[in-house]
Phi, psi and omega in degrees: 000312196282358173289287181329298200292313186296351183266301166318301182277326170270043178243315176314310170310260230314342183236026151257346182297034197276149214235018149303179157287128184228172187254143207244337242165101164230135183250150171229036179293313193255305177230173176254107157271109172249178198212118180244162204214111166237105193285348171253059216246149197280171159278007194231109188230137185201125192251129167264327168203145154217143179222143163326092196229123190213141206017059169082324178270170196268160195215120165285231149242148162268332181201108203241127181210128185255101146260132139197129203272134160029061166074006184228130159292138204228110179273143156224145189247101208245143146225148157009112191288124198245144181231335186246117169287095194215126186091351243253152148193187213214134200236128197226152180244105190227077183100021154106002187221150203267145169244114173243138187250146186269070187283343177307295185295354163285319180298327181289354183254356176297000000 
């Protein structure tokens, strides 16, 4: 039995542990700030565009900022201040290749 729990929980780690980008994080005081998390990030990260997509239309950025400390990237992202959320997701060119995060289904699992 105690074989069983222990094999459940690390299969659990292993597929949260995913070395996509996930979404960490929206502050919407001033502006609408997300904050993305990548834990397996190459050394070089170079974001050429993001855009914003929230009840169908699209939105750019304003602003982009990239760290990463000991292999895990920390995105962070400023836009256009939003008060109604509908749809939203996020579309990034991150080293010539686009990535999309679905933030509405991060936010409703909150």
């Amino acid at each position: 039995m105690k074989k069983t729990v222990l094999f459940l929980m690390l299969a659990a780690g292993l597929l949260s542990a995913s070395a996509e980008i996930r979404f960490s994080q929206l502050n919407n005081i001033k502006a609408t700030n997300i904050t993305l998390i990548d834990n397996e990030a190459d050394g070089r990260i170079e974001i050429t565009d993001a855009v914003f997509y929230n009840g169908g239309k699209g939105y750019p950025a304003k602003q982009i900022r990239c760290d990463v400390v000991d292999g895990v990237a920390t995105y962070r992202l400023e836009f256009k201040r939003h008060t109604v959320f509908k749809d939203c997701k996020l579309m990034l060119l991150v080293n010539g290749k686009q990535k999309i995060i679905d933030i509405q289904k991060a936010l409703v699992h909150r």
